[in-house]
C-alpha positions as CSV (number, residue, x, y, z in Angstrom):
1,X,31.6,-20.7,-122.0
2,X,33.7,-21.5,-118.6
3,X,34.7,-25.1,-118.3
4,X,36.2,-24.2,-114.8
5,X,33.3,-25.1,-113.0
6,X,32.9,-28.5,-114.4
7,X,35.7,-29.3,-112.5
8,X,33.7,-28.3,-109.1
9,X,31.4,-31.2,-108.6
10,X,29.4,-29.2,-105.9
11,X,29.0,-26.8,-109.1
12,X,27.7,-29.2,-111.8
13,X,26.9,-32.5,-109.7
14,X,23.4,-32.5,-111.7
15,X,22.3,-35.0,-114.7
16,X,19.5,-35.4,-117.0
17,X,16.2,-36.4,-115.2
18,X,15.0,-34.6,-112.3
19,X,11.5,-34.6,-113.5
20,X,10.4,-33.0,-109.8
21,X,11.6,-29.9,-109.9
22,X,10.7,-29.3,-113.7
23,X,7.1,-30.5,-112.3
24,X,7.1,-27.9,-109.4
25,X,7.9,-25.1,-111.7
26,X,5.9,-25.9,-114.7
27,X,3.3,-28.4,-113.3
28,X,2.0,-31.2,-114.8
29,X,2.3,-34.5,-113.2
30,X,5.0,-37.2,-114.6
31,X,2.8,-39.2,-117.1
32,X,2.1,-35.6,-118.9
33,X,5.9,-34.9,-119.3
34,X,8.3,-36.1,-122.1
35,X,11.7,-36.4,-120.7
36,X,14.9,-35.8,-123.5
37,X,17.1,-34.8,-120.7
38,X,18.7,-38.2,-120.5
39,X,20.6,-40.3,-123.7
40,X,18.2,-43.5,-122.3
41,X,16.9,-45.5,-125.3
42,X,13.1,-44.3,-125.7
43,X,12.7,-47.8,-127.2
44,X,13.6,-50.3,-124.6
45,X,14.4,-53.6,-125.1
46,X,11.7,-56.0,-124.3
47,X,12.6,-57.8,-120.9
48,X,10.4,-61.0,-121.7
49,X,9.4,-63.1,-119.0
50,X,10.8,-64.0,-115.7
51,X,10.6,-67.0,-113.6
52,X,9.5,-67.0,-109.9
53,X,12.8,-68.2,-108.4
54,X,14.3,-64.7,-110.9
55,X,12.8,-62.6,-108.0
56,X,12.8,-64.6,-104.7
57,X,15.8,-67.0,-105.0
58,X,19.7,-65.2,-104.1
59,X,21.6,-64.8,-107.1
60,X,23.7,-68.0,-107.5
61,X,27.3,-68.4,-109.0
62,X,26.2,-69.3,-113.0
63,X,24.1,-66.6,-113.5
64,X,26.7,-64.5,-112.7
65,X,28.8,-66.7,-115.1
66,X,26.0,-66.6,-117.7
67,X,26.0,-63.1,-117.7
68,X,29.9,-62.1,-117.8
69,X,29.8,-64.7,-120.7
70,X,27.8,-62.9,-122.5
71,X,29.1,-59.9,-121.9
72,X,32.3,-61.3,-123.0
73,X,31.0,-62.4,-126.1
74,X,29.0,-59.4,-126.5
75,X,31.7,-56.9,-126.4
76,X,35.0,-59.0,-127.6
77,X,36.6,-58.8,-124.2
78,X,40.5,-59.6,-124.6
79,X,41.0,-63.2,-122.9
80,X,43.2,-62.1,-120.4
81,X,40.5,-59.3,-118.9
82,X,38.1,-60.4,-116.2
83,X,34.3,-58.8,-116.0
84,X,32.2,-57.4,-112.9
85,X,28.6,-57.6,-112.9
86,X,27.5,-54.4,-111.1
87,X,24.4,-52.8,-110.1
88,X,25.3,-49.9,-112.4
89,X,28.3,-48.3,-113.6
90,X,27.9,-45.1,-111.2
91,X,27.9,-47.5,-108.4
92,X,32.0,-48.8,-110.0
93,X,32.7,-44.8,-110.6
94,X,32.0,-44.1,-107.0
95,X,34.6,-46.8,-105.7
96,X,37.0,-46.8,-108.2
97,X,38.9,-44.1,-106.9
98,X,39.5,-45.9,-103.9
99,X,41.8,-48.2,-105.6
100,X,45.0,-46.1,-105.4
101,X,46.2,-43.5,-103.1
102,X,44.9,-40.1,-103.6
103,X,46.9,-37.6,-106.2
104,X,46.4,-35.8,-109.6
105,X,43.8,-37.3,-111.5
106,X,43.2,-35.9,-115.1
107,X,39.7,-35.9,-116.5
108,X,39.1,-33.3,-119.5
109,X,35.9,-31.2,-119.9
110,X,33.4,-30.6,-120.5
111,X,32.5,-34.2,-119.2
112,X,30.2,-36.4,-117.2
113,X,31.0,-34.7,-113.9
114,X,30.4,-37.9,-111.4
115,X,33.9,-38.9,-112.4
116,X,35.2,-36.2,-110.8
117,X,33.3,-36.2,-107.9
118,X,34.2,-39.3,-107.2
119,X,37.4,-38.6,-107.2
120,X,37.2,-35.8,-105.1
121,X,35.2,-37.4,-102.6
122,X,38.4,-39.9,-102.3
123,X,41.1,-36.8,-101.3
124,X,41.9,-36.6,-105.0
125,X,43.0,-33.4,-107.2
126,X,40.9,-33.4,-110.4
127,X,43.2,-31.2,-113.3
128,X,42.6,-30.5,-116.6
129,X,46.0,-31.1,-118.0
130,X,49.4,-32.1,-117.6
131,X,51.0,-35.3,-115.8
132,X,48.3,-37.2,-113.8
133,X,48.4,-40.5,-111.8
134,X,44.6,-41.0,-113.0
135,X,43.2,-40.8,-115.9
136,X,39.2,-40.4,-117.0
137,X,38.2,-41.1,-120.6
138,X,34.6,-40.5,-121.2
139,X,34.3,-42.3,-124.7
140,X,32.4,-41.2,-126.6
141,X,32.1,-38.1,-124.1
142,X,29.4,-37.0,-122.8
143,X,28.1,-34.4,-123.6
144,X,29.4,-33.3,-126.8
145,X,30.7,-37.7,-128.5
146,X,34.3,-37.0,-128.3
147,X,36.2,-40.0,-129.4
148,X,39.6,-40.8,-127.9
149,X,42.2,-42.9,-128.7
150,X,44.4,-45.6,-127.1
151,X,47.3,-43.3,-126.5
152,X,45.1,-41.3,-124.6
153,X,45.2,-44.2,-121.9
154,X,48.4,-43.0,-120.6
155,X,48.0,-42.9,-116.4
156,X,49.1,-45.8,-114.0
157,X,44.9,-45.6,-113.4
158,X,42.9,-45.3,-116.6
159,X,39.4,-45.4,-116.2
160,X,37.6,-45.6,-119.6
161,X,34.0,-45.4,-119.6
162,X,32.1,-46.7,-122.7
163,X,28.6,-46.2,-121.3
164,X,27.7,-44.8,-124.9
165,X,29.9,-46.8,-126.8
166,X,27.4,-49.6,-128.2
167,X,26.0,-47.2,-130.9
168,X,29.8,-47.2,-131.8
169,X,31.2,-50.2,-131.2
170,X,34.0,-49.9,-133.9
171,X,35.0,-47.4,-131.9
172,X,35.6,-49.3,-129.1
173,X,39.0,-49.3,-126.7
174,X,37.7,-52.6,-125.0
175,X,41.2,-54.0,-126.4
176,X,42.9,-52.3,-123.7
177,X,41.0,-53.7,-120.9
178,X,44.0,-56.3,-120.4
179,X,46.5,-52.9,-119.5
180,X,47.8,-53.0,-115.9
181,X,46.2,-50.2,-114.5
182,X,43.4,-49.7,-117.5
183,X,39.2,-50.5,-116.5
184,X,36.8,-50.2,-119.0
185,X,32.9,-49.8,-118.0
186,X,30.2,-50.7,-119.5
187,X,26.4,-49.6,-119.1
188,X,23.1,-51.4,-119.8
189,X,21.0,-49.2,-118.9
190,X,21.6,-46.4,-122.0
191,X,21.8,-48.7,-125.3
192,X,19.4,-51.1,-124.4
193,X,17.1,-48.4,-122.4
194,X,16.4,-50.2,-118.9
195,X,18.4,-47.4,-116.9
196,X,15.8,-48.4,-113.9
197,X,17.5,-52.6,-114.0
198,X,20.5,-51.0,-112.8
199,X,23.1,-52.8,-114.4
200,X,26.7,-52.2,-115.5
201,X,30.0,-53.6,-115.6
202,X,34.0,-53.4,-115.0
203,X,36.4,-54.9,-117.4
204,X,40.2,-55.7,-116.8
205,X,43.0,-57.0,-115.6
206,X,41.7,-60.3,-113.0
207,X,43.7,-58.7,-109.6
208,X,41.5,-55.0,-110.6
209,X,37.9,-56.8,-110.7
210,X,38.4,-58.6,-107.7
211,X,39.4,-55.8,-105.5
212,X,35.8,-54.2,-107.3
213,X,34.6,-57.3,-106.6
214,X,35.2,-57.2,-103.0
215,X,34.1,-53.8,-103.0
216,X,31.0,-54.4,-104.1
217,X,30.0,-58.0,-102.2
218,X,28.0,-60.9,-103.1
219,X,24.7,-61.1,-104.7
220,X,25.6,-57.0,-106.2
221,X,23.4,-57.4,-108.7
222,X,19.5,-59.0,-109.0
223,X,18.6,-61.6,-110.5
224,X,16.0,-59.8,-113.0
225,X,18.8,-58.0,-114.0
226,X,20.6,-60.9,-114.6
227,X,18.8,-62.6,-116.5
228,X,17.8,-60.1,-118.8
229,X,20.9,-58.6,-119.2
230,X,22.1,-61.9,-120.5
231,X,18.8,-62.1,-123.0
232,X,19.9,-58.8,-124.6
233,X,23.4,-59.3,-124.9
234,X,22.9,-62.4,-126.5
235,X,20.2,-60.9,-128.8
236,X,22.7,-59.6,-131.5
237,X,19.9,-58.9,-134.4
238,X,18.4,-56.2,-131.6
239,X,21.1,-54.6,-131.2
240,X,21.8,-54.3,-135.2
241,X,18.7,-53.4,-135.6
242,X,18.5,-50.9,-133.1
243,X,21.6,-49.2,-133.7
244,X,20.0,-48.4,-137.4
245,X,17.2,-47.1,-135.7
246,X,19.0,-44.7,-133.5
247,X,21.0,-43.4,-136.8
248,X,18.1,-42.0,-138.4
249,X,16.4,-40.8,-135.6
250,X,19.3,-38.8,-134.4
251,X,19.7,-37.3,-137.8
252,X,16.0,-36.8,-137.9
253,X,16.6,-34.6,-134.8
254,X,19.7,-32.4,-135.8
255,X,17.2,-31.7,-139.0
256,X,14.8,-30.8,-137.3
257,X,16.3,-28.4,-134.6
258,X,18.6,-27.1,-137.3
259,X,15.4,-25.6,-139.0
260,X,14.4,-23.7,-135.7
261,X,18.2,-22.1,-136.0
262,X,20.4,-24.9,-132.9
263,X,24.0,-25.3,-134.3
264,X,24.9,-28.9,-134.3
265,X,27.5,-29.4,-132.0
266,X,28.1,-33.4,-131.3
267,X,27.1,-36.2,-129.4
268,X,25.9,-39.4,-130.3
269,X,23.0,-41.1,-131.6
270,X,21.3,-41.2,-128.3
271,X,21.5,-38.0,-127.1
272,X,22.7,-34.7,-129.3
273,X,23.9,-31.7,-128.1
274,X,23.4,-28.3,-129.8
275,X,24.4,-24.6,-129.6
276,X,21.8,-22.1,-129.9
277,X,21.2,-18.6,-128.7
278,X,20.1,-18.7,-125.0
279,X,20.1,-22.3,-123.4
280,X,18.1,-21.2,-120.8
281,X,15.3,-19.6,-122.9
282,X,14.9,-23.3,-125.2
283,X,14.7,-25.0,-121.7
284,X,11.9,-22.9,-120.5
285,X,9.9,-22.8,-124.0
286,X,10.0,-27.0,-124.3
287,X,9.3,-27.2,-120.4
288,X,6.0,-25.1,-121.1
289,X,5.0,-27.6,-123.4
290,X,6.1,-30.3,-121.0
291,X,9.2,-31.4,-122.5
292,X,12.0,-31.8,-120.4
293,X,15.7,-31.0,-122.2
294,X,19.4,-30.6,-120.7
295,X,21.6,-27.4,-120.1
296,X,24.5,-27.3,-118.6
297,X,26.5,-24.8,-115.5
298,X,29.4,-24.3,-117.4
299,X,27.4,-22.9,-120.7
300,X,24.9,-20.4,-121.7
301,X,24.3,-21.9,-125.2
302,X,24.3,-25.8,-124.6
303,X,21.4,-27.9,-125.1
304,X,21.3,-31.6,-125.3
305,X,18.5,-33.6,-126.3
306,X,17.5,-37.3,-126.7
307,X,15.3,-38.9,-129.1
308,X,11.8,-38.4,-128.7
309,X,9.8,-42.0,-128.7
310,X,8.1,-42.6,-132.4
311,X,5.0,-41.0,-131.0
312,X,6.1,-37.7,-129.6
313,X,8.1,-36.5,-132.7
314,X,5.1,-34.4,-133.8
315,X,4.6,-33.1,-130.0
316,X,8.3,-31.5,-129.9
317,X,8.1,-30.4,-133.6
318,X,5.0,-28.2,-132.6
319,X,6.8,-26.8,-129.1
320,X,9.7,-25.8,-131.4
């Protein structure tokens, strides 16, 4: 396996998803594919109902204060941190960078690889190891649920990105969100499955969130996203609930690919990523079937998944 490349982000500046190419090589059309290439929830939370003024009126001031209330709550956000409602945490990793001059930013692989294209695409020099003026923690990593630890927050920038961290959340380092320097992000769209709301946020110190704050401008995020993002982080028995759910499933899953001979390699309960003989060749034999999985540049025997939805587990079992 070559980690080099993951360090290129014109080499490996590709995610889960892209149902259209798999559809122009294998055919089908997108209601006849089941997509695991992604770590989304396959069991959303259910948005409720919205009121007119949710979709025509601008944004105003408390329901951004609703929302980062929540979100405070929600997470146990250290007093002295400030929040950022955003449309996303990709849109915060993109301008993030921008916050400090350009130099040595550290960011170890294999790892979600917009990180370091964002840094790049601000002048800076992404490196692997050694003394760094920025630092990227994927925790837990993506792809293979490396954990970290608060020692590992040791650049003047430390961006620590818990976008998987709500199946975990003992594991959370949302404690050092009140670091100079530290920002911790946050994203809806994985946990509570609503990737499409596009909703995420940026935690620490006040004088960092309002520079993103500027950055980003009034009325960043919708108000459908607003509002529901409050409702779910408010519904705590969901989130309980779900994170059971997501346990067994995900040790449903390593069971049942370990029969068929994948090596578990890590991950989380969302997504799991395996070693097996030739990535490739799994890739191709689920995409027959029309199921969509995730390999990666840097390796030949890496495959993620993510959980199936409750009526599909049969449909994967059989293209196994």
């Amino acid at each position: 396996m070559n980690h080099s490349d993951s360090l290129n982000p014109r080499a490996t500046r590709d995610h889960g998803g892209g149902l259209a190419a798999a559809m122009e090589r294998y055919g089908g059309i997108r209601g006849d594919w089941l997509d695991l290439s992604t770590g989304i929830n396959p069991h959303a939370y259910p948005i409720g109902e919205l009121s007119g003024a949710d979709l025509t009126a601008l944004p105003d001031h408390d329901a951004f204060q609703a929302i980062s209330g929540a979100a405070r709550a929600f997470w146990n956000v250290p007093d002295q941190a400030a929040i950022l409602p955003a449309p996303g945490a990709s849109a915060l990793i993109a301008r993030i960078p921008a916050m400090a001059d350009p130099g040595r930013v550290r960011i170890t692989t294999p790892t979600y690889n917009e990180h370091a294209a964002a840094f790049v695409a601000h002048g800076w020099n992404v490196q692997e190891a050694g003394p760094a003026e920025a630092r990227v923690l994927v925790h837990p990593n993506n792809p293979d649920g490396r954990l970290w630890t608060a020692s590992d927050a040791d650049a003047a920038l430390t961006v620590i990105d818990e976008s998987f961290c709500d199946v975990t959340p003992d594991k959370t380092l949302i404690q050092l969100a009140e670091r100079p320097g530290v920002i911790v992000l946050k994203s809806f769209g994985k946990f509570w499955g609503l990737a499409g709301l596009r909703l995420g946020f940026a935690i620490g110190q006040p004088s960092v969130i309002d520079w993103l704050n500027d950055l980003t401008g009034p009325w960043a995020v919708s108000g459908p996203a607003l509002r529901i993002g409050e409702r779910a982080l408010r519904d705590l028995s969901w989130a309980e609930e779900t994170r059971a759910r997501l346990s067994q499933d995900a040790d449903r899953l390593d069971a049942m690919l370990a029969a068929h001979g994948a090596q578990v390699v890590g991950g989380t309960s969302l997504f799991r990523l395996y070693r097996v003989d030739r990535a490739f060749a799994w890739q191709d034999r689920l995409a027959q079937a029309h199921i969509w999985s995730r390999i990666f540049p840097y390796s030949d025997t890496y495959l993620r998944l993510g959980l199936p939805p409750s009526d599909s587990w049969d449909r994967l079992e059989a293209a196994l």
